[in-house]
N, C-alpha and C positions, 0 to 999 in steps of 0.2 A: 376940741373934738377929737375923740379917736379917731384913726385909721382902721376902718373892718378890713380883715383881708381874712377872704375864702381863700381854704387848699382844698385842692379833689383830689384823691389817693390818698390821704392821709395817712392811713396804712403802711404805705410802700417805707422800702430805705429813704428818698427823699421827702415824702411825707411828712416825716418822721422828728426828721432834723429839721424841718420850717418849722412846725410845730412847738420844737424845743428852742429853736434858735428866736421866735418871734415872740413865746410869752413870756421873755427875759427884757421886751417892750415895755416900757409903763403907758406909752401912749396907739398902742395897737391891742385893738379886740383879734382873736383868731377864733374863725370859723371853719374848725377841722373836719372833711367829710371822705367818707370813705363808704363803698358796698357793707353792709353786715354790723356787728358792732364795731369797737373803738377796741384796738388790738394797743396801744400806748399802754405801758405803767401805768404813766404818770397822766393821773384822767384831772387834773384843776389846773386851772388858770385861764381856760377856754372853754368855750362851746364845742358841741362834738354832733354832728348831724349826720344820721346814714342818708347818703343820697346815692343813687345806680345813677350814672352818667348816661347808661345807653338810653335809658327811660326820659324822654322830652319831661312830659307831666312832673318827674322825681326834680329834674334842674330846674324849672320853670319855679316850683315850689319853693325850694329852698333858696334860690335867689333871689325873688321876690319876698321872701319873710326877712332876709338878711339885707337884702340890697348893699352889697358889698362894694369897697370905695375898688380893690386891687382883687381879681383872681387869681391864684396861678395855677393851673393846670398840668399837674404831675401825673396824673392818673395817663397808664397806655397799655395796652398789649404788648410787650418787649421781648419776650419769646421768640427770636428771629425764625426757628426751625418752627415753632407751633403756629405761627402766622401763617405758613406756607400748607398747613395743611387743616388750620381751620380760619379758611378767609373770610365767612361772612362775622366771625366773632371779632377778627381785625377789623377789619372795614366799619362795626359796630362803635368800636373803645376808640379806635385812632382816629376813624373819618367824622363819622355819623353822630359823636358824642360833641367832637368841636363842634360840628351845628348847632348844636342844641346849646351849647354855653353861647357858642358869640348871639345866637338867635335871644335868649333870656339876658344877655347884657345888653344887649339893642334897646329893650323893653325898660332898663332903668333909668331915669333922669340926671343922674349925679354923673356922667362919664368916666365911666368906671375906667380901670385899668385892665387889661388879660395879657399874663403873662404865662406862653404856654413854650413848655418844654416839648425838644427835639433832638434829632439825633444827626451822631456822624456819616450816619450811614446813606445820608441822601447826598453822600459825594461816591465817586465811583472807585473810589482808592488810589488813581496813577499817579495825582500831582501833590499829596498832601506834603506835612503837611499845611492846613485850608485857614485863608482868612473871609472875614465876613462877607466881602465880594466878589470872591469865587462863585460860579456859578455852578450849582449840583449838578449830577446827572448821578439820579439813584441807577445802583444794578438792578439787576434784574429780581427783585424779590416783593412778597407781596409785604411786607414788614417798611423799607426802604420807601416803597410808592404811598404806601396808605401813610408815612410820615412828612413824606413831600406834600403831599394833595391835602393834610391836614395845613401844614404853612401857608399854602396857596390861601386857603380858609381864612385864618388867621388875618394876613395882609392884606387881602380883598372884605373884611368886615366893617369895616368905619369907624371901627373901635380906637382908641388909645391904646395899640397893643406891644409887643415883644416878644419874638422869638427867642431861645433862650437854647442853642445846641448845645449838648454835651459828649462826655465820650465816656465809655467802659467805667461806669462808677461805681467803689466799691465803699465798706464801712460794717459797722456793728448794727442791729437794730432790734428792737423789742420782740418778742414770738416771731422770730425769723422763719417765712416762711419759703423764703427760696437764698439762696446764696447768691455770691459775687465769686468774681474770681480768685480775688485774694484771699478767701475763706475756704473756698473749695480746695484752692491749693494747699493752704495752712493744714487743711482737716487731711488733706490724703496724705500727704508728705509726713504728718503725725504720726500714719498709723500705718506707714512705712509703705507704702503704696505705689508704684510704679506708676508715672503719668505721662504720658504725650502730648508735648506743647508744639503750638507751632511756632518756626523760627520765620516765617515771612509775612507775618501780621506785626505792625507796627501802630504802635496808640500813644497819645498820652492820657494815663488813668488818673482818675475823677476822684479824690475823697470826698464823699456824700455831706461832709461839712463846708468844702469849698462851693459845693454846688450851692448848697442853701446860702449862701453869705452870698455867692454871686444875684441870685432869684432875689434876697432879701435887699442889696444895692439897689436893683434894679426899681425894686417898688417905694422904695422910701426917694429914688432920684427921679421917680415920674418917667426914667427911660425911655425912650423909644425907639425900633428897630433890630437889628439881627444882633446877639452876643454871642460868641464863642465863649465858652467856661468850661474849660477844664485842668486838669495837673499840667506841670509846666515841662515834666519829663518827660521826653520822646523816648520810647524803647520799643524793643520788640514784645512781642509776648513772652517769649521764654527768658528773655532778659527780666520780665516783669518777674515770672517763674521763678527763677533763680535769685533773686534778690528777697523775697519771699522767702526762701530757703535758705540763704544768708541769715537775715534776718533773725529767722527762728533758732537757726543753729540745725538745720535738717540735711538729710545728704540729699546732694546736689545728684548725686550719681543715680539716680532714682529718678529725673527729669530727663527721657529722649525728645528729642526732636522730630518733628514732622510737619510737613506740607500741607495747606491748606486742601488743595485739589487731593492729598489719599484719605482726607477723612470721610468722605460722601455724605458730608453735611446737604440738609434739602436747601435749605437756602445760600447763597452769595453770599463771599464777604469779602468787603474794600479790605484789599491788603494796606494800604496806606494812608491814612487818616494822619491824626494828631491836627491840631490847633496852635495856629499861630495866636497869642493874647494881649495882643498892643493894644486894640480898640476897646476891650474890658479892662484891661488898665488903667486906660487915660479917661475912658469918660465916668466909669463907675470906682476906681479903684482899688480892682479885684487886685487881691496879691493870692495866690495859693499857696500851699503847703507843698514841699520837697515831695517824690513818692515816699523816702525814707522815713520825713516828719508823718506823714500820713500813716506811713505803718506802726511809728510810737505811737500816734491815737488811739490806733485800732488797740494794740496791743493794752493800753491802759484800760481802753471801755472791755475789753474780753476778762479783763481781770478785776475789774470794778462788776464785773454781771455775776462770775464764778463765785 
């Protein structure tokens, strides 16, 4: 018997890479869905179903025609600034749309899996960085809360589930319709652009393929419980910046610095994050990619697309 495994966001950078990463399967069906059409190239070797998350009726439907063994729920509103200023459309994608999956997996008899993506950002920044037993204390944003109150969700469902945090992920992706940071930085720094990084945010970034390999562990070992998944490098941001510009061969001199508090971003941001990765190691296996290795990927898919 296959393995069906439903994605929601299909779309997205992490979408994207399940997608690719799982119809290299012989023994998994993927049921790719996403709002609108199917923005992928590469449209075979799966199913491709538009479904709206926020819509009960749209999940209910598509889950029940598929009745999938594993979900994983990629699909969120991540816009941390656009959160803050369109709440009920957060509250919608991050809170109100996990109802509606764990509510239609309740409904199937096979005990499915739901493996739903989260963020670093339900820790408050001071102690990272964070292992799975740390306890969060999102700041103050409505981006941060509506991703805590979606896990709450998640753990209080009855389901077979997994949390699955991650942090700052970047990568290449098909009709790229928003960027990452390593892309943003890449494209200004190209075209010789003056940027302001800040130097007291601290991460470790996420290649969009390690993510997927972690998600993809997690469903093929039946996991269950909280994974940290992310790059194994701790940096700052501008450190991230400048390595970036290393990399490329860009000047460096073109990268200032700045504080998080002079830029009057609307929402909070943990200065201190990063993940600690024993627990994905040991129980799933995860090894990640260097940031360096991660930036050879990228570099290769940007020139395999050109």
């Amino acid at each position: 018997m296959k393995k069906k495994i439903l994605i929601t966001g299909s779309n997205g950078l992490l979408g994207q890479k399940l997608v690719y990463r799982l119809i290299q399967e012989a023994n998994v069906e993927v049921i790719a869905t996403s709002k609108g059409a199917n923005r992928l190239k590469n449209q075979a070797g799966y199913i491709y179903e538009t479904m709206d998350i926020t819509e009960e009726k749209s999940v209910l439907n598509v889950l029940e025609k598929y009745m999938p063994d594993v979900v994983i729920n990629t699909a969120a509103m991540t816009n941390v600034d656009a959160c803050e200023t369109e709440r009920d459309a957060c509250r919608k994608l991050n809170v109100e749309a996990v109802e509606y999956i764990i509510k239609a997996m309740k409904r199937q008899t096979n005990n499915p899996q739901l493996i739903h993506l989260s963020t670093d950002f339900i820790f408050d920044g001071n102690n990272g960085p964070y292992r799975e037993t740390d306890i969060p204390y999102p700041p103050n944003s409505v981006y941060a809360n509506s991703k805590f109150q979606a896990e709450k969700l998640v753990e209080k469902s009855g389901l077979k589930w997994a949390i699955i945090r991650t942090i700052l992920v970047y990568g290449v992706v098909d009709f790229m319709s928003r960027s990452n940071i390593v892309l943003w930085a890449k494209d200004a720094l190209s075209k010789g652009k003056t940027i302001n990084v800040v130097d007291d945010q601290f991460r470790t970034p996420t290649l969009a393929e390690d993510l997927a390999e972690g998600c993809v562990l997690t469903a093929f070992k039946g996991a269950t419980g909280i994974y940290h998944i992310s790059g194994k490098d701790f940096m700052s941001i501008i450190e991230l910046v400048k390595t970036v510009a290393d990399f490329w061969h860009f000047d460096k001199s073109l990268i200032n610095p700045a504080k998080t508090a002079t830029l009057g971003q609307p929402a909070p941001r943990p200065l201190k994050t990063g993940f600690i990765l024993d627990k994905a190691k040991k129980e799933l296996g995860y090894e990640p990619h260097s940031f360096i290795e991660g930036l050879a990927i990228v570099d290769n898919q940007l020139n395999a697309n050109s």
